[in-house]
N, C-alpha and C positions, 0 to 999 in steps of 0.2 A: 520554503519560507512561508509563514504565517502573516498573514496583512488582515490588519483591522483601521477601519476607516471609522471613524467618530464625529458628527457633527453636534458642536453646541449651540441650541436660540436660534438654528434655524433648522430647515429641510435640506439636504445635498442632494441635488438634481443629478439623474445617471449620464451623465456626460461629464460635471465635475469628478462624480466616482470614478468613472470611466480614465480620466483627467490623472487624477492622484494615484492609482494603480499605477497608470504607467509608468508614470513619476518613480513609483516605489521598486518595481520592477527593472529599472533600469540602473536602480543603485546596485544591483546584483552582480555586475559584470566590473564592481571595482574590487569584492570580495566574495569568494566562493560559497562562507561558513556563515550565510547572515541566517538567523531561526528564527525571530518575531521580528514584524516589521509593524508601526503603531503611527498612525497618523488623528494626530485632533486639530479637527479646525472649528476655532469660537467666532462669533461671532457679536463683536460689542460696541454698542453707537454705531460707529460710522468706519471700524476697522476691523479687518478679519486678522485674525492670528491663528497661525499652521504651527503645529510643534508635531516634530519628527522621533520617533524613539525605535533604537534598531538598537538589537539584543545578536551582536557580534562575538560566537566563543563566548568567552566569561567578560568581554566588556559591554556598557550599555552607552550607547552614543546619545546625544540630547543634539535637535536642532532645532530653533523657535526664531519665525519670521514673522514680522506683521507687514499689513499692505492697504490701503485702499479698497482693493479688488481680489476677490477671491484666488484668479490663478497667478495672477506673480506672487502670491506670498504662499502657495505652496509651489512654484518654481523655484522661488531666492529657499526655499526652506530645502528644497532637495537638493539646490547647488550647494550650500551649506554640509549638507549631508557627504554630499560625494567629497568636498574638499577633506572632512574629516574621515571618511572612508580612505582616502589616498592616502594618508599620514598615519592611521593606523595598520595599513597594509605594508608602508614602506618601514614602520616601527618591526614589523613583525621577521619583516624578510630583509633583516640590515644582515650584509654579509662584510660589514669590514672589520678586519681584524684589530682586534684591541692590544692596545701598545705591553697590554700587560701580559698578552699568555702569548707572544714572541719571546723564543729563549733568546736567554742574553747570555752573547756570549764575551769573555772576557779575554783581553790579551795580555798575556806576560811578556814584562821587559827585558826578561832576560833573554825570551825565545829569538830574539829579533838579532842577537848578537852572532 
């Protein structure tokens, strides 16, 4: 897995990087096949915004959190992450059988006599 860390309008201290790695690194253990992992955190007035971009297979997830403070809005942005990570794993690996490709079978009236 590929991780790129972006910070906009400010400096990211190696403890925040330190911080979002982990973060990023731990969405891995909801899907096996994750290949780019993209993190951008702006910084504008008085709110930080964290937007998540994970390049799953041929799907591309989006999660954008704002915050006050730097790490809860890249923790709500990675919780974010992993909820859509769950639901694209549970899309993928649905094993219930569809009402349509059970044969049908049919019973004659007559057989019963």
């Amino acid at each position: 897995m590929q991780i790129s860390i972006t910070a906009r309008h400010f400096e990211l201290a190696q403890s925040h990087k330190s911080h979002a790695e982990e973060q990023l690194k731990r969405l891995s253990r909801f899907v096996e096949n994750i290949i780019n992992a993209d993190l951008t955190v702006t910084l504008e007035k008085y709110r930080y915004t964290a937007e998540m971009n994970i390049k799953v297979g041929g799907a591309m997830l989006v999660s954008k959190e704002e915050a006050a403070e730097l790490f809860p809005a890249i923790d709500n942005a990675a919780d974010k992450m992993a909820r859509q990570l769950k639901k694209h794993n549970a899309k993928l690996h649905n094993h219930r059988v569809k009402k349509e490709a059970l044969p049908q079978v049919e019973e004659d009236p007559e057989s019963d006599a």
